[in-house]
Residue frames relative to the residue before (quaternion, step in Angstrom):
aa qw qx qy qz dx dy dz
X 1.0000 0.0000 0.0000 0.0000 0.00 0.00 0.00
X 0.1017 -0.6768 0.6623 0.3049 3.89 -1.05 0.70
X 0.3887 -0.6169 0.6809 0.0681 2.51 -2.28 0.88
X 0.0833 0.7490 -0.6553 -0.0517 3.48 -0.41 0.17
X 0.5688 -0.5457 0.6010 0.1318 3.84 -1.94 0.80
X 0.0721 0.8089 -0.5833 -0.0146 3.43 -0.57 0.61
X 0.0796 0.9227 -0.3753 0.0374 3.77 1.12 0.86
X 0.4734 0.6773 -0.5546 0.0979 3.56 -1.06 0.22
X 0.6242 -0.3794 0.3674 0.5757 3.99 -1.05 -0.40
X 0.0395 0.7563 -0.6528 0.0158 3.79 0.05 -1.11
X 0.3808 0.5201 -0.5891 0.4873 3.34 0.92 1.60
X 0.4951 -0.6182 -0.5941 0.1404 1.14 -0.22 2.50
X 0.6357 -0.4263 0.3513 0.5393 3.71 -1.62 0.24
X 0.2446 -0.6791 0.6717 0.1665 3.22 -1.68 0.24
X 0.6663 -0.4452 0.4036 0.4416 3.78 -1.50 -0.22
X 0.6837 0.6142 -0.1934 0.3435 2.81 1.64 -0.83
X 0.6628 0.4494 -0.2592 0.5400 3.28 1.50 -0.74
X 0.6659 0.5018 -0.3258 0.4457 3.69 1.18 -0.27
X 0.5418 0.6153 -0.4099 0.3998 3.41 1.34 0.17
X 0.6439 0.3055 -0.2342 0.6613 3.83 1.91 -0.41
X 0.3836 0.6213 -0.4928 0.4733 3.63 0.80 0.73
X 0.8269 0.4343 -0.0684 0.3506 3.01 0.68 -1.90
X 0.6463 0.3489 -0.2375 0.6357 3.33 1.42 -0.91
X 0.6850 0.3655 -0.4549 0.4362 3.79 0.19 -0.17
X 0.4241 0.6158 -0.4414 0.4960 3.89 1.18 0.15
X 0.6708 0.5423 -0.3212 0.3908 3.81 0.91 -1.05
X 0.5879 0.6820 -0.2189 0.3759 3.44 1.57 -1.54
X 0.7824 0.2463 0.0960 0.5639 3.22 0.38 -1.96
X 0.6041 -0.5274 0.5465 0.2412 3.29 -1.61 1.27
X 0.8666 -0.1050 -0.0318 0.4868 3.64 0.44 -0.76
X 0.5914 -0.7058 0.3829 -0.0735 3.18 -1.17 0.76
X 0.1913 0.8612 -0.4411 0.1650 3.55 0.73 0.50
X 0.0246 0.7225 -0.6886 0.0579 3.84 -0.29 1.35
X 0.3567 -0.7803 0.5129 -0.0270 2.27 -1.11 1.66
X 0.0649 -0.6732 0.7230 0.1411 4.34 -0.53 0.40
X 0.5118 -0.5872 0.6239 0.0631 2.80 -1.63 1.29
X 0.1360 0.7518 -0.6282 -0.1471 3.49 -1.20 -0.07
X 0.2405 -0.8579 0.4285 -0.1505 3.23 -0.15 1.61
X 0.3986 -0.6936 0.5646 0.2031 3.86 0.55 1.37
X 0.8850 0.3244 -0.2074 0.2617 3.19 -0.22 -0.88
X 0.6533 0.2947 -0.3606 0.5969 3.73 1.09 0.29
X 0.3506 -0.6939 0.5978 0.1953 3.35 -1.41 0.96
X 0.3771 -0.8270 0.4108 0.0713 3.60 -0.46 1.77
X 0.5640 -0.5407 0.5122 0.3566 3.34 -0.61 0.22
X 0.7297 -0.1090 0.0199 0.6747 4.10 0.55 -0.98
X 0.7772 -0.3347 0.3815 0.3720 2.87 -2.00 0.83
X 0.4921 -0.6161 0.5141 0.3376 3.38 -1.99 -0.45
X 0.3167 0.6348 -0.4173 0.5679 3.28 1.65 0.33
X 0.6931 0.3838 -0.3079 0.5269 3.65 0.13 -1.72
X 0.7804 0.4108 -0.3971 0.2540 3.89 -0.10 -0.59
X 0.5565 0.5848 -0.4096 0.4250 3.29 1.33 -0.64
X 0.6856 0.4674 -0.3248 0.4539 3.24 0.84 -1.49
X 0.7125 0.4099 -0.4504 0.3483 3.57 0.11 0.16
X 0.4829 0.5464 -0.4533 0.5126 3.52 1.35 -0.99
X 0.5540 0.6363 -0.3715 0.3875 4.08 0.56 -1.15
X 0.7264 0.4826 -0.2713 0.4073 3.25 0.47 -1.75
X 0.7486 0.4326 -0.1231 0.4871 3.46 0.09 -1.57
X 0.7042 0.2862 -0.2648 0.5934 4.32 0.52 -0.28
X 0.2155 0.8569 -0.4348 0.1739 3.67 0.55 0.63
X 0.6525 0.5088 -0.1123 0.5502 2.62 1.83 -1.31
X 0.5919 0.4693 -0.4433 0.4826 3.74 0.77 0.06
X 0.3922 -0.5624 0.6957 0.2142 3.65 -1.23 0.89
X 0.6748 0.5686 -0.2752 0.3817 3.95 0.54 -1.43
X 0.8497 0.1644 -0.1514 0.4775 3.54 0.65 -0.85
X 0.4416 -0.6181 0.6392 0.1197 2.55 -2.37 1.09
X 0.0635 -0.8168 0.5335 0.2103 3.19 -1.39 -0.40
X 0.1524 -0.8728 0.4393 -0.1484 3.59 -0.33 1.32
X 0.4135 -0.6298 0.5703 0.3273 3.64 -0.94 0.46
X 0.3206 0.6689 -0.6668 -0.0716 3.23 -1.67 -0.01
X 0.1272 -0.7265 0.6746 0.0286 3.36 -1.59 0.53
X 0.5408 0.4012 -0.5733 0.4668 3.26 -1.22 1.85
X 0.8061 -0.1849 0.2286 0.5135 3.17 -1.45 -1.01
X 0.4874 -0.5498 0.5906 0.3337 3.56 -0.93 0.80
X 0.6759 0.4969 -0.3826 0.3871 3.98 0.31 -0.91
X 0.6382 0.3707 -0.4398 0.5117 3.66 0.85 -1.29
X 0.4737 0.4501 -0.5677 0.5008 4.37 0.17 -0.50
X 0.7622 0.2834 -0.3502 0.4648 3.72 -0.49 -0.67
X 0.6541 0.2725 -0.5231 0.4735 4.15 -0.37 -0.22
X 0.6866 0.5197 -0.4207 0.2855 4.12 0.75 -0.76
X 0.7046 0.3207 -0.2434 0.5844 3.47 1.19 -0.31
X 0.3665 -0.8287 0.3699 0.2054 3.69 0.85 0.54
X 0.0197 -0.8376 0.4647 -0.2866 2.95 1.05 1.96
X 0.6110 -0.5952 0.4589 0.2486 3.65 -1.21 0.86
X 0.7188 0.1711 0.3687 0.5640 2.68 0.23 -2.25
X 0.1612 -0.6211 0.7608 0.0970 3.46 -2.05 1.06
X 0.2196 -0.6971 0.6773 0.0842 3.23 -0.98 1.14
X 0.0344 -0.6654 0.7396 -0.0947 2.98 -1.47 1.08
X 0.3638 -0.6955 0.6195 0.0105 3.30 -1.82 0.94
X 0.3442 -0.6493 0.6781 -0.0061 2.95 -1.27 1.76
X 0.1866 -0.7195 0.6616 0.0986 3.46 -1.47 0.96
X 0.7156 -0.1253 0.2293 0.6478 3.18 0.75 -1.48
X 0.7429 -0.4548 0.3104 0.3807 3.44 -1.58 0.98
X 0.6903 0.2442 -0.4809 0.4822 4.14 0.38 0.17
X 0.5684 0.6130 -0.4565 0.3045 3.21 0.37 0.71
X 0.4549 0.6439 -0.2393 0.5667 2.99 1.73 -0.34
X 0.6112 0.2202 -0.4242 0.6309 4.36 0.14 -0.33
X 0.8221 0.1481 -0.3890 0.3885 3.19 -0.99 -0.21
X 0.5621 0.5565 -0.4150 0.4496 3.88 0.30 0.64
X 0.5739 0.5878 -0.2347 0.5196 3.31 1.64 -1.17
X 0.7609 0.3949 -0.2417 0.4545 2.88 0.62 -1.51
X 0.7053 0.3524 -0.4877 0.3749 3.75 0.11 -0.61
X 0.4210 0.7298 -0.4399 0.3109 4.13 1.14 0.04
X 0.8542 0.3234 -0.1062 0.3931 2.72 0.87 -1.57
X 0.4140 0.6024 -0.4696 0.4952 3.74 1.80 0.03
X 0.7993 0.3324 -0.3347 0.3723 3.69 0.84 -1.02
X 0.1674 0.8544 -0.2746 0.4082 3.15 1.47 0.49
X 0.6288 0.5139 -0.0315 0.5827 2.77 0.82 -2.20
X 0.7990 0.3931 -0.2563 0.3759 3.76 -0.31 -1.56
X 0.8316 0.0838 0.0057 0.5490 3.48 1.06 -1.29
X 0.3481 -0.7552 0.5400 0.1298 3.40 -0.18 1.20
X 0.7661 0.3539 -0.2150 0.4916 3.76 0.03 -1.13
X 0.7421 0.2468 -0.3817 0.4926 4.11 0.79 0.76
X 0.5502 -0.6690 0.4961 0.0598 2.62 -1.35 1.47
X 0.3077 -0.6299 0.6651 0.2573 3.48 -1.42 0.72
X 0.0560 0.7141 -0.6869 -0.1226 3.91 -0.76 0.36
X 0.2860 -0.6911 0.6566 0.0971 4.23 -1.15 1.11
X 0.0269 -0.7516 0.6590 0.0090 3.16 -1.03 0.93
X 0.4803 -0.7182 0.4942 0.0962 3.25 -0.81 1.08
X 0.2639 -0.8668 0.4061 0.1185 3.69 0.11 1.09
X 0.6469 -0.6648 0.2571 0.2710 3.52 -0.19 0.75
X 0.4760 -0.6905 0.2540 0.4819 3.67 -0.18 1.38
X 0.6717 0.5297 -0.3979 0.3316 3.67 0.56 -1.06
X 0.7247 0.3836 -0.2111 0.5321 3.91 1.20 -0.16
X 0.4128 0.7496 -0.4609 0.2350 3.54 1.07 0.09
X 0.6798 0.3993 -0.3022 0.5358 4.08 1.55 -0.83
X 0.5226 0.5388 -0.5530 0.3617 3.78 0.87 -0.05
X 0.2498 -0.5945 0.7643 0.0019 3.21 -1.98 1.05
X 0.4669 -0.3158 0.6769 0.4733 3.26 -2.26 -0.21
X 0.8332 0.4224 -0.3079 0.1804 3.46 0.11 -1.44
X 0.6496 0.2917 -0.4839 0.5088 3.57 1.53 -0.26
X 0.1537 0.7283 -0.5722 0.3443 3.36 0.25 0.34
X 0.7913 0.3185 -0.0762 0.5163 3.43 -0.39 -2.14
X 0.7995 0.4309 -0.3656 0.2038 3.61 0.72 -0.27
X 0.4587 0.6141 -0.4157 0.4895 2.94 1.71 -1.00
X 0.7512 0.4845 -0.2817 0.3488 4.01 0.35 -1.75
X 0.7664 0.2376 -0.4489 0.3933 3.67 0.92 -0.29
X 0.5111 0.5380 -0.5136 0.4308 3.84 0.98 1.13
X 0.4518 -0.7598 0.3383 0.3228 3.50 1.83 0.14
X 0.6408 0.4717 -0.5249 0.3021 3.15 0.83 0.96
X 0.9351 -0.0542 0.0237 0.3495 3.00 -1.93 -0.03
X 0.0865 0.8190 -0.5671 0.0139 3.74 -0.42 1.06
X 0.2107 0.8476 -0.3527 0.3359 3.50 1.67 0.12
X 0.8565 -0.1095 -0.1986 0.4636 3.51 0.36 -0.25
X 0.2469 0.8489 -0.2836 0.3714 3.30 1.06 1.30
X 0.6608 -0.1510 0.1309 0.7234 2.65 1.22 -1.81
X 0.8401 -0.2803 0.3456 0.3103 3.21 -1.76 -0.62
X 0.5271 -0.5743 0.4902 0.3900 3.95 -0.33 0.65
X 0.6905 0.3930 -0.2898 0.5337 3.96 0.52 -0.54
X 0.7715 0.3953 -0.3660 0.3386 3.68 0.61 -0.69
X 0.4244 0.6876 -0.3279 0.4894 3.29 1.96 -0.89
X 0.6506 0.5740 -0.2042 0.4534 3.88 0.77 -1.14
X 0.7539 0.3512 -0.1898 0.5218 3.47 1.04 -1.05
X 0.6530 0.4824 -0.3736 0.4486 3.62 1.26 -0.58
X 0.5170 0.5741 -0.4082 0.4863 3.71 1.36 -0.29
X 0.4909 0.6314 -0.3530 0.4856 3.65 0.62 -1.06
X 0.7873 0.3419 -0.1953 0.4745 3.50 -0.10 -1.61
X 0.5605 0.4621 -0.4833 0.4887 4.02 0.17 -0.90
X 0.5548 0.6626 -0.4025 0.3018 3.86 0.39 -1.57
X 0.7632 0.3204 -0.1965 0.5255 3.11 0.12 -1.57
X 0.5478 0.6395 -0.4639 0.2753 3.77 0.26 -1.00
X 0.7792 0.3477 -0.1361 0.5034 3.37 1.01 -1.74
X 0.6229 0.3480 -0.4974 0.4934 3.90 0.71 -0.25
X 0.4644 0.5244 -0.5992 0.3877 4.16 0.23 0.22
């Protein structure tokens, strides 16, 4: 069976991050998106709240899981005996500092492959981070994200502004 790694924060998912979810689901037998949980940045939702949404919205895939992890994205991929780390390409500066973290995991794990996917043109300017901004000025999050995450990112702004 291939495995492939689909790591990052995805606080919160985007259209953009389900567009290499969905097509690297087609590639690999199984599927393992991975949510970081990184100490050092101060997320927007919990790691509970992100699975459950990565859950909500990938329902439809039999192939994929979805799982926390925190460290090296490579040691997550030899612990679930993954193939391949898929990573997404928006636009060409995304690529050096993508390259480069290939070829370090390269280094650590020889026998897994980095595979880049190239994120459709109509999703190439979506972020997490404009995301959280556009939603905590209340606008339009419709073709951004998912109808459930759009729901939870309203929720959060809510409270943000009645504190």
């Amino acid at each position: 069976m291939r495995t492939a790694i689909c790591p990052g924060s995805f606080d919160p998912v985007t259209y953009g991050h389900l567009d290499i979810i969905g097509r690297a689901a087609l590639i690999f037998d199984r599927l393992i998106v991975a949510v970081s949980y990184n100490p050092g940045k101060n997320p927007l939702f919990s790691i509970d709240e992100r699975i459950q949404l990565l859950q909500g919205v990938l329902s439809n895939y039999p192939n994929i899981e979805v799982k926390a992890f925190s460290g090296l994205t490579v040691d997550a991929a030899i612990e679930c005996k993954a193939k391949a780390i898929i990573r997404g390409l928006r636009v060409v500066s995304d690529f050096e500092n993508e390259f480069r973290m290939a070829l370090t995991n390269q280094k650590l794990a020889c026998h897994i492959e980095t595979v880049f996917l190239m994120t459709k043109a109509e999703y190439s300017f979506i972020s997490s981070t404009t995301v959280k901004e556009v939603a905590s000025f209340g606008g339009s999050l419709r073709s951004l994200v998912p109808p459930l995450v759009e729901e939870k990112l309203r929720e959060k702004f809510k409270r943000c502004h009645e504190d």
